[in-house]
C-alpha positions in Angstrom: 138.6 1.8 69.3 137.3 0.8 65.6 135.3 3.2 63.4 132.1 1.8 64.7 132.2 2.2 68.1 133.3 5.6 67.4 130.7 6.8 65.3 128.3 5.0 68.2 130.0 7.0 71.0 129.8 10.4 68.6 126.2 9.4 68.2 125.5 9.5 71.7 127.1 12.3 72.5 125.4 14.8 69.9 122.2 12.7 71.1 122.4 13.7 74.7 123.7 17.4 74.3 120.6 17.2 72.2 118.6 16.5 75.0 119.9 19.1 77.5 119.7 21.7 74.6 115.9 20.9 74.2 115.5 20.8 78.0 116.5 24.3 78.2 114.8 25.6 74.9 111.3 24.1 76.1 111.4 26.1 79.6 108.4 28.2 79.6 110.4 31.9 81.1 113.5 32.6 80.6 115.2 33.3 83.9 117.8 35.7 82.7 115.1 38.1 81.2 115.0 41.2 83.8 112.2 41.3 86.0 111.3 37.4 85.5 111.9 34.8 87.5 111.3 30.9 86.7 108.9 28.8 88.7 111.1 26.4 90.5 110.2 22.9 88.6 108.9 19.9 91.6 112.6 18.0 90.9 114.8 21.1 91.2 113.3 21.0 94.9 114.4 17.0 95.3 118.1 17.2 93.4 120.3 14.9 95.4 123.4 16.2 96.7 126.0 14.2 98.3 128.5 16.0 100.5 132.5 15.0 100.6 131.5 12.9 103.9 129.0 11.0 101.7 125.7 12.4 103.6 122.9 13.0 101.7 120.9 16.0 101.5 118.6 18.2 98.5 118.3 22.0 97.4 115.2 22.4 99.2 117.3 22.2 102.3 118.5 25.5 101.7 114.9 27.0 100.5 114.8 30.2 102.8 117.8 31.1 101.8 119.4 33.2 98.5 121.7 30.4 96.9 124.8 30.6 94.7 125.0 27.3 93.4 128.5 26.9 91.4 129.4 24.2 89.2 133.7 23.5 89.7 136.6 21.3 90.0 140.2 21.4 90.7 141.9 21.2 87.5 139.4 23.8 86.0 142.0 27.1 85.9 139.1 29.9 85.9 137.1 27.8 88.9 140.3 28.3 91.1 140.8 31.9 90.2 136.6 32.1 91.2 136.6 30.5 94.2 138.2 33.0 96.6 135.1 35.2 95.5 133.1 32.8 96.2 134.5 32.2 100.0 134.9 36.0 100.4 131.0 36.3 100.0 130.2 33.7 102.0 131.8 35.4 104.9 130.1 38.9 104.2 126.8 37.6 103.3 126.1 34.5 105.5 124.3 36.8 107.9 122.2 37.7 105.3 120.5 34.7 104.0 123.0 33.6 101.4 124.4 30.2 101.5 127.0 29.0 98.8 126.9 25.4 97.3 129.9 24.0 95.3 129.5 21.1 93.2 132.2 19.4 92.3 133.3 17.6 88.9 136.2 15.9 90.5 136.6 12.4 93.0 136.6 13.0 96.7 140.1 13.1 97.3 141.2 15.7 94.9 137.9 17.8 95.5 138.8 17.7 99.7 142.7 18.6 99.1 141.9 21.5 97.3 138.8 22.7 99.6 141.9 22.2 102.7 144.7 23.9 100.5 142.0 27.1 99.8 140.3 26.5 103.3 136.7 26.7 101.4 134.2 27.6 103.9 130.9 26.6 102.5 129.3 23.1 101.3 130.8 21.0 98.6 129.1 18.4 96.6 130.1 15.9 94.3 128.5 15.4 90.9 129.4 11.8 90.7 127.4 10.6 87.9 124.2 13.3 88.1 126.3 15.6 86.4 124.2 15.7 83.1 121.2 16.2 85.5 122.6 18.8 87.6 123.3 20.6 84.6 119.9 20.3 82.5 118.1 21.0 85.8 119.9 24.8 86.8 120.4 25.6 83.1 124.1 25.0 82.4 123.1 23.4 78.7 126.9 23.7 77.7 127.9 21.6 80.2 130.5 24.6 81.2 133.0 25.2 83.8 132.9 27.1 85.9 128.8 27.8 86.4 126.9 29.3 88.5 123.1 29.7 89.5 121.6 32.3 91.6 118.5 30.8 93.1 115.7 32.6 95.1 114.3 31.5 98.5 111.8 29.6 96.2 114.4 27.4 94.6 113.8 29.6 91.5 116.9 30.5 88.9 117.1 34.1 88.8 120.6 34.5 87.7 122.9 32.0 85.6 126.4 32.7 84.2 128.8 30.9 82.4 132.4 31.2 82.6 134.5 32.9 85.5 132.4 35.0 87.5 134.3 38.5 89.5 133.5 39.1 92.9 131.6 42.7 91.8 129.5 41.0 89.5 128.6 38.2 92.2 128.1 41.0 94.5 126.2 42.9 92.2 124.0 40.4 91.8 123.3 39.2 95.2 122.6 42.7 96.1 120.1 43.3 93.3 118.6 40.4 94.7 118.7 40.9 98.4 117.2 44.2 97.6 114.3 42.5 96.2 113.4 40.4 99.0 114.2 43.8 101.3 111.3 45.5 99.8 108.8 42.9 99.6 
C-alpha cells in the first residue's frame, strides 16, 4: 500500500471514530449518572439483529424484559474469561425477566464453535457489517471488547461497561435494577 492510500485510510479512520465520539458526546443524559436513565432513541428499538441461523429479529423483541447486551468474540481473551458469568446469570435470572444477548465480532463458524465448546445458553448475534452502528447506538464509542449494556424494559441504557465485566458486579447490577422495577 503507497503513502497515499495510507494517509486516505488514516483519514477515514480518525473521521469515523470522530463520528461515534460526537454521537455519544451530543446525547442529551448521560446514562451512567445515578438515578438517570436515557430515553430509548426510535432506532435503538429497530436495530437489526441476525442470529447464527441467519433469522432476523430487533431489540424491541426483548422490550419487557431487563437486557444485558454484550458486545464479544472468540479470539477476544477477557470475552471468554466473561462469558461463563454471563451464562451463569442467564440461568439464575431468566425467571426473572432478564434475557442475555451476545453480539458477536466474529464469522458464523468460529462464533458457533465456541458457543458449542462453552455450551452458551442465550442468543447470539452477529455484527456483520453494523458493527460501527451497534456500537454508536448502545454507547461503546471505543469500539471495545468486551462491552456490555444494561437496558431497561423500555429499551433504555441504564448501565454500560467497558472491559471484562465479574459476575458480582453483573449481579450487582441487575439486582439494583430489578429492585427498581420491584418497587415501582
Amino acid at each position: 500500500m503507497n503513502r497515499h492510500n495510507l494517509v486516505l485510510v488514516a483519514v477515514a479512520l480518525v473521521s469515523m471514530l470522530g463520528g461515534v465520539v460526537l454521537y455519544d458526546f451530543l446525547q442529551p443524559v448521560n446514562p451512567d449518572a445515578p438515578g438517570s436513565a436515557a430515553q430509548a432513541p426510535a432506532e435503538l428499538h429497530s436495530i437489526p439483529l441476525t442470529d447464527l441461523d441467519n433469522r432476523q429479529t430487533v431489540l424491541r423483541d426483548w422490550q419487557e424484559q431487563l437486557l444485558v447486551v454484550n458486545f464479544w468474540a472468540p479470539w477476544c481473551a477477557p470475552c471468554r474469561r466473561e462469558i461463563p458469568s454471563l451464562i451463569k446469570v442467564q440461568e439464575e435470572y431468566r425467571s426473572r425477566g432478564v434475557a442475555i444477548l451476545g453480539i458477536a465480532f466474529d464469522n458464523e463458524p468460529q462464533v458457533r464453535r465456541f458457543a458449542d465448546e462453552y455450551n452458551i445458553n442465550y442468543p447470539l448475534f452477529l455484527s456483520s457489517n453494523r458493527a460501527a452502528m451497534y456500537n454508536a447506538a448502545l454507547g461503546n464509542p471505543s469500539g471495545s471488547l468486551p462491552f456490555t449494556a444494561l437496558l431497561d424494559r423500555n429499551l433504555r441504557i441504564i448501565y454500560r461497561h467497558n472491559g471484562e465485566l465479574t459476575l458480582e458486579d453483573l449481579r450487582r447490577q441487575i439486582d439494583k435494577h430489578l429492585q427498581v422495577i420491584d418497587d415501582a
